[in-house]
Backbone as CSV, one residue per row, in Angstrom:
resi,resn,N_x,N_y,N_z,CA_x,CA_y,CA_z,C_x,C_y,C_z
1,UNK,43.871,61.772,-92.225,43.161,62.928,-91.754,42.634,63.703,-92.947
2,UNK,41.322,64.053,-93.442,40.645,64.544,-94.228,39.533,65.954,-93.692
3,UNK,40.066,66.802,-94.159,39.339,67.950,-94.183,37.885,68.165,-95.020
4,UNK,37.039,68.838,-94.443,36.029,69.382,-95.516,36.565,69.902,-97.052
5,UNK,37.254,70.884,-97.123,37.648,71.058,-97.843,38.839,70.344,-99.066
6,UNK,39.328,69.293,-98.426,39.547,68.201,-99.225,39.194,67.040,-100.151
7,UNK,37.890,67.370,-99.240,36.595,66.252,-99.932,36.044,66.829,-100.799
8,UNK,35.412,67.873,-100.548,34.568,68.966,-101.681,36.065,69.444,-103.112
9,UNK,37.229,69.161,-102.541,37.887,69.828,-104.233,37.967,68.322,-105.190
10,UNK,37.607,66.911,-104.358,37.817,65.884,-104.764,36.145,65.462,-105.743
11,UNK,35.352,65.888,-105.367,34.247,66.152,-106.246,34.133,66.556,-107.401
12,UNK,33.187,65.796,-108.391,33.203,66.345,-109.486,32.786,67.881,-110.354
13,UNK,32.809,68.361,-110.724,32.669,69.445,-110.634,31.126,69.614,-110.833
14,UNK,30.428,69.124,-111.485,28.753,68.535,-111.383,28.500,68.314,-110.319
15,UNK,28.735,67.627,-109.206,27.842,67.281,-107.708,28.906,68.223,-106.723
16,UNK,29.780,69.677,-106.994,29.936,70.479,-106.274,29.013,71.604,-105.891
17,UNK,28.820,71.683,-104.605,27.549,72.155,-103.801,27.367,73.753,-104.531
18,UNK,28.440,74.555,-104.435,28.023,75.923,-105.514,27.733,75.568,-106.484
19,UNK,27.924,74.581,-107.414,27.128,74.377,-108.655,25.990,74.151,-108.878
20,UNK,25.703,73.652,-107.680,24.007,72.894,-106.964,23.204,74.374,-106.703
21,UNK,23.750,75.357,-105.776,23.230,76.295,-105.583,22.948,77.179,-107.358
22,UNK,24.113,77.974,-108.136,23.976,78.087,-109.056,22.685,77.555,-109.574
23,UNK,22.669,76.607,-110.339,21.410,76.014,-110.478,20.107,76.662,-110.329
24,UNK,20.261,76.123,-108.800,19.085,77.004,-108.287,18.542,78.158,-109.141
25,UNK,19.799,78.954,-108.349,19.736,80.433,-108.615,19.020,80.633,-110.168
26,UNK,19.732,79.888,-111.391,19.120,80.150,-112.233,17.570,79.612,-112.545
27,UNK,17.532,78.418,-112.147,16.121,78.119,-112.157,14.463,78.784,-111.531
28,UNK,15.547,79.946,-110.508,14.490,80.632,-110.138,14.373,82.132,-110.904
29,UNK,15.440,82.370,-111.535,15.274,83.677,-112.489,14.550,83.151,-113.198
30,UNK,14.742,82.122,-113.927,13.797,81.656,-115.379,12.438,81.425,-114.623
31,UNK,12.058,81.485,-113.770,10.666,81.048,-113.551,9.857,82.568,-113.274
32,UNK,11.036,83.989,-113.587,9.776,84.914,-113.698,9.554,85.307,-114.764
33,UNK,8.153,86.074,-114.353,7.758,86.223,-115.387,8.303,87.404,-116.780
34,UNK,9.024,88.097,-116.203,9.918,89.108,-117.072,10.800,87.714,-117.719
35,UNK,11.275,86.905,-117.453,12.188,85.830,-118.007,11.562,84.847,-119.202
36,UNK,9.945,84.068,-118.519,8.966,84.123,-119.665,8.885,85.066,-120.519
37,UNK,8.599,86.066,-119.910,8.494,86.605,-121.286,9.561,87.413,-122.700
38,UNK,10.346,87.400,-121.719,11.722,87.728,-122.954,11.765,86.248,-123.633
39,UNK,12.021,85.097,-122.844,11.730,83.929,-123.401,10.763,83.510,-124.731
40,UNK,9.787,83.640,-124.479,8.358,83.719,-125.295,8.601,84.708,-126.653
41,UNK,8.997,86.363,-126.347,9.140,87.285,-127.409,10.433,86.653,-128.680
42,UNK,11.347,86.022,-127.547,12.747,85.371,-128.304,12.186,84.331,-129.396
43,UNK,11.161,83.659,-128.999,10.499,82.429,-129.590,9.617,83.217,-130.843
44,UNK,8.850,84.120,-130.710,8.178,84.697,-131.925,9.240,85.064,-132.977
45,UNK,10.129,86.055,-132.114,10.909,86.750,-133.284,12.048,85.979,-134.043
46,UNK,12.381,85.056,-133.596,12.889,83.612,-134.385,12.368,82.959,-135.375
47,UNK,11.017,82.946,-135.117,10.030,82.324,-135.901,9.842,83.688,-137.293
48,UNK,9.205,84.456,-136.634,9.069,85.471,-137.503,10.152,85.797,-138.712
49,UNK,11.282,85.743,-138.085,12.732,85.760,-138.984,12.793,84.568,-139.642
50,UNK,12.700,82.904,-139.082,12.664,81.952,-140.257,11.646,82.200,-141.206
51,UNK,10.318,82.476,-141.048,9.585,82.414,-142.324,9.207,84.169,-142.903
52,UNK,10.017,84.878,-142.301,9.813,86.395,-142.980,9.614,86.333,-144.584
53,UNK,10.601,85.148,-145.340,11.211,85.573,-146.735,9.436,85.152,-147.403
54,UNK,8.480,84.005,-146.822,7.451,83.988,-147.204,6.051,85.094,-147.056
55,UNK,6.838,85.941,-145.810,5.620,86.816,-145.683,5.890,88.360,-146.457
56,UNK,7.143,88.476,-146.613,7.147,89.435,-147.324,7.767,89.316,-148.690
57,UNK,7.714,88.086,-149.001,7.518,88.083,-150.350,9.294,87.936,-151.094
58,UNK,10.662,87.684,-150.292,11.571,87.657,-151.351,12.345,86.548,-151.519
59,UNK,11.048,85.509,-151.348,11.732,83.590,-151.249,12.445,83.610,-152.385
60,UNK,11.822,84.354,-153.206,12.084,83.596,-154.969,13.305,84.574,-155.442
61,UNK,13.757,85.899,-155.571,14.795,86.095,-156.446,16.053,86.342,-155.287
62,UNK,15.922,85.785,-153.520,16.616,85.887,-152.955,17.030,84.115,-152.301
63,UNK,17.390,83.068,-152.296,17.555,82.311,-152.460,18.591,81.665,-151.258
64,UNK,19.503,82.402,-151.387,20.418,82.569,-150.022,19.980,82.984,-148.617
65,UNK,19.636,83.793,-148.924,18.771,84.853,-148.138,17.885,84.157,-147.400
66,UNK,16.863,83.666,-148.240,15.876,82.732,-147.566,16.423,81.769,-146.805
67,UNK,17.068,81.246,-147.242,17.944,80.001,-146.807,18.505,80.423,-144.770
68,UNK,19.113,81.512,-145.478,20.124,82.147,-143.752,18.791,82.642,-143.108
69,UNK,18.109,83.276,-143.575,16.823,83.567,-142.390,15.777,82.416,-141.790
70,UNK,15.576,81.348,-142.799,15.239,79.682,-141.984,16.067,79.346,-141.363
71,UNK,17.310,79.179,-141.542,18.162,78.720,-140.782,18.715,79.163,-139.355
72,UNK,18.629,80.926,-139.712,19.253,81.571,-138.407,18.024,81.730,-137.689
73,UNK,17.050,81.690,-138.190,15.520,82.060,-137.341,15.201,81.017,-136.459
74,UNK,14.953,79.589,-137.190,14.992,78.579,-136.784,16.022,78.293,-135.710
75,UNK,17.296,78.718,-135.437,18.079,78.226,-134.796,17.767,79.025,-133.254
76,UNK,17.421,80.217,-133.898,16.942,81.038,-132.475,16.174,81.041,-131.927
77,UNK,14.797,79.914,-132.604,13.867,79.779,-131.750,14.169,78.335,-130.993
78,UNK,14.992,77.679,-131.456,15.339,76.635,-130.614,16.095,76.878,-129.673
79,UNK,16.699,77.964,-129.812,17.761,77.883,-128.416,16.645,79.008,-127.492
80,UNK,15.677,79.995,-128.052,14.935,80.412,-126.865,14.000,79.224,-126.353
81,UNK,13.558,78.398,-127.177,12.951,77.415,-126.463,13.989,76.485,-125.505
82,UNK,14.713,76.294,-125.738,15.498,75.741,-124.839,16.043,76.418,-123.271
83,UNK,16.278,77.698,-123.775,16.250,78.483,-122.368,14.859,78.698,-121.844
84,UNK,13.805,78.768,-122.396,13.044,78.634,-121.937,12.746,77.406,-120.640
85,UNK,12.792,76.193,-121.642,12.860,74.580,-120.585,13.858,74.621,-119.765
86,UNK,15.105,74.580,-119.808,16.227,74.388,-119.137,17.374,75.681,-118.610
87,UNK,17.094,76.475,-118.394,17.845,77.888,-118.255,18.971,77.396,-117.747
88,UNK,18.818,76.963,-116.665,20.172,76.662,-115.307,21.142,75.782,-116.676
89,UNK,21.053,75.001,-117.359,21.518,74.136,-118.245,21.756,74.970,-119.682
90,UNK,20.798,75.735,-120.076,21.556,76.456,-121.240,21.741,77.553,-121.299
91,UNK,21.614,78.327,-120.278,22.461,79.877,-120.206,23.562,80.085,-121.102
92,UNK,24.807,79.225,-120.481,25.658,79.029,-121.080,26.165,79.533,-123.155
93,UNK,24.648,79.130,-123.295,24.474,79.622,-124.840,23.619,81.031,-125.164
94,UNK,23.467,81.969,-124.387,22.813,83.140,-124.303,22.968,83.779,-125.389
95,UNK,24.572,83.859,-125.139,25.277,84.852,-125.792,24.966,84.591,-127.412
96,UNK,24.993,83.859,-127.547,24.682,83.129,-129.021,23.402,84.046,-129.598
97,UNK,22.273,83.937,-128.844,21.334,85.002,-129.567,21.614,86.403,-130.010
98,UNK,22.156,87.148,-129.275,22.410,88.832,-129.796,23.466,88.125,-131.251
99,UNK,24.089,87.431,-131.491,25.132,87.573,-132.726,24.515,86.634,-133.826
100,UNK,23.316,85.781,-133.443,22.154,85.650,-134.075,21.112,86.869,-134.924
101,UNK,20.912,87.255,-134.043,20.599,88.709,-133.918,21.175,89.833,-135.151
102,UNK,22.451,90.207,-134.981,23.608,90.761,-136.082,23.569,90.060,-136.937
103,UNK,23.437,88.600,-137.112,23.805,88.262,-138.731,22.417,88.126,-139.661
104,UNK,21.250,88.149,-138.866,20.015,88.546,-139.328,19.938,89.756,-140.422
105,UNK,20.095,90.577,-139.616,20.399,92.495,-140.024,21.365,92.152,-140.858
106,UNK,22.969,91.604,-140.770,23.655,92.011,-141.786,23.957,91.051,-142.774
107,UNK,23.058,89.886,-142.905,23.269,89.268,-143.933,22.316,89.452,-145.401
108,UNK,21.815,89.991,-145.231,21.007,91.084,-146.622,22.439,91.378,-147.300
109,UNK,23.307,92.378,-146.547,24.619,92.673,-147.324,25.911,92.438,-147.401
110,UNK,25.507,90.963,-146.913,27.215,90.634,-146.966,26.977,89.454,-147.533
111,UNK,25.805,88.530,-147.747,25.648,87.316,-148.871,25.617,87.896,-150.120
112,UNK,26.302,86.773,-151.278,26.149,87.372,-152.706,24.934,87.154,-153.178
113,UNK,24.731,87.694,-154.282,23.495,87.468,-155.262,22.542,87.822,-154.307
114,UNK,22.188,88.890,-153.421,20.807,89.688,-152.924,20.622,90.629,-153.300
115,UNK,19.530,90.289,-153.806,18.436,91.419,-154.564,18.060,92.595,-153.122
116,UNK,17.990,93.757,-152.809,18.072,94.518,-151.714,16.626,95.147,-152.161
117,UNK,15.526,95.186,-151.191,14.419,95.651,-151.274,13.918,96.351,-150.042
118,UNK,13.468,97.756,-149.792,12.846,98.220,-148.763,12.075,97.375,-147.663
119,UNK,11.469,96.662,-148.032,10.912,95.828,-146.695,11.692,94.615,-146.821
120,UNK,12.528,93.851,-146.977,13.637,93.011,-147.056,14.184,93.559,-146.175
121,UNK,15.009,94.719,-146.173,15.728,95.721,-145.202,14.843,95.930,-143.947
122,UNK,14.030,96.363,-143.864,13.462,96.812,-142.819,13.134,95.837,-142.137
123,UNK,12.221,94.463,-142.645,12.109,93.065,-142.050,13.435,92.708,-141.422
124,UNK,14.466,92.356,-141.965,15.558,91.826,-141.153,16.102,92.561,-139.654
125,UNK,16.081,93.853,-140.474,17.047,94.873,-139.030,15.696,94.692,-138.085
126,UNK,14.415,94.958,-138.061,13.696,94.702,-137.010,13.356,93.468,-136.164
127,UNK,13.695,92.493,-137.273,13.616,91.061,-136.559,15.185,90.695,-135.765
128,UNK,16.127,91.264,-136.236,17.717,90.880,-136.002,17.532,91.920,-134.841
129,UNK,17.660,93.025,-135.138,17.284,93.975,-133.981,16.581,93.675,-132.181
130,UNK,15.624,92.669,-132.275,14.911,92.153,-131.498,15.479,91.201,-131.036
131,UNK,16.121,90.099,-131.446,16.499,88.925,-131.298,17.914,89.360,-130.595
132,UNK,18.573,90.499,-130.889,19.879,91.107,-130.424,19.551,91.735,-129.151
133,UNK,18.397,91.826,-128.662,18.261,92.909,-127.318,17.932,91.728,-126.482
134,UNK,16.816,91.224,-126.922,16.130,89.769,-126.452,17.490,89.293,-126.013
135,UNK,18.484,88.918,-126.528,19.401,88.228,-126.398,20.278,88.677,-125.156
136,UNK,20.589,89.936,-125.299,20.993,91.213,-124.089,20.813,90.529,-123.175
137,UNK,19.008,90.856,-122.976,18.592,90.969,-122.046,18.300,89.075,-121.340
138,UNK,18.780,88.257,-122.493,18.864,86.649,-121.463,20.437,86.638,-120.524
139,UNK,21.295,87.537,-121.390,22.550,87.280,-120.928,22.212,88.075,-119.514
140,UNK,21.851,89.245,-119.494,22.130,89.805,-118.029,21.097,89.068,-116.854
141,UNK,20.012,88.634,-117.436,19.110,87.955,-116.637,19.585,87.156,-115.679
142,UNK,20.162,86.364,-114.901,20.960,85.711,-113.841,21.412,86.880,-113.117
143,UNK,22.029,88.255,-113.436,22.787,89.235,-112.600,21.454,89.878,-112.355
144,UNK,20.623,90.584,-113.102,19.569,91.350,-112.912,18.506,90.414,-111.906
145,UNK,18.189,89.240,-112.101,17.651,88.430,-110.850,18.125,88.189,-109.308
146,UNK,19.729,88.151,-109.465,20.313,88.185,-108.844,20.122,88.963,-107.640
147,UNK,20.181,90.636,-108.366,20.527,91.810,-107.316,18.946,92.200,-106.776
148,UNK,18.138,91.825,-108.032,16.925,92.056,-107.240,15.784,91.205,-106.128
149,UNK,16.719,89.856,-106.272,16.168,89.204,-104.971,17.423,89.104,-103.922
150,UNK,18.179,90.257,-104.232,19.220,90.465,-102.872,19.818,89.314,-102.270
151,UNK,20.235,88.349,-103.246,21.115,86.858,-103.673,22.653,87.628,-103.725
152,UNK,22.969,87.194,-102.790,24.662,87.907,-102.714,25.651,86.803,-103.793
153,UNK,26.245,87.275,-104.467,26.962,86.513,-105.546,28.784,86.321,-104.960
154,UNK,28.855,85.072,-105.371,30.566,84.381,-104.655,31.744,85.039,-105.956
């Protein structure tokens, strides 16, 4: 004798029907356009942060520096591009942008050997700054979609 509910806890946790719904749910937040476009802004200001050290000039006596802003910039535009393509699938890594975000801004002063320059400073905290709200605002995106298409949550 087998119950519904015997069958469904015997499922994998991948082809369980709330996970199926989930899904959904997220695939239809990411398809608005407030979601594009935090998406899209996440993708500039990533970019903007990997190659800042060339536009404002402190590739050469900052070295490290350059290095963590290709690297952390770069990394953030791949994961907004990725939430971009796949939301329902990489939500999961949201959170990752806002502390992307923070080590933008505070790695000017906590790597050694940086030379500290007024627009060095100001470039980072505005690009880290952005990438930290951007980031905010992917994490709440599923709840904020949620309540406003009156999607009752389990």
């Amino acid at each position: 004798m087998t119950t519904e509910g015997t069958v469904q806890s015997r499922l994998p946790m991948s082809e369980h029907p709330d996970m199926a719904e989930l899904r959904d749910r997220l695939d239809r937040v990411s398809e608005t356009a407030q979601a594009r476009t935090v998406e899209g802004l996440a993708v500039l200001a990533g970019l903007y942060a990997a190659i800042s050290p060339w536009i404002i000039g402190f590739n050469t006596g900052n070295s490290s520096l350059t290095v963590s802003n290709l690297v952390v910039g770069l990394t953030a535009t791949l994961l907004a591009l990725d939430l971009g393509s796949a939301y329902s699938r990489a939500h999961g890594l949201s959170w990752v942008l806002p502390i992307l975000g923070v080590w933008i801004i505070v790695a000017q002063w906590v790597m050694a050997s940086t030379t500290l320059d007024v627009s060095i400073m100001v470039s980072n905290i505005i690009a880290g700054g952005v990438i930290v709200v951007l980031g905010v605002i992917a994490l709440a995106m599923p709840r904020m979609g949620m309540s406003r298409s009156g999607m009752s949550r389990h």
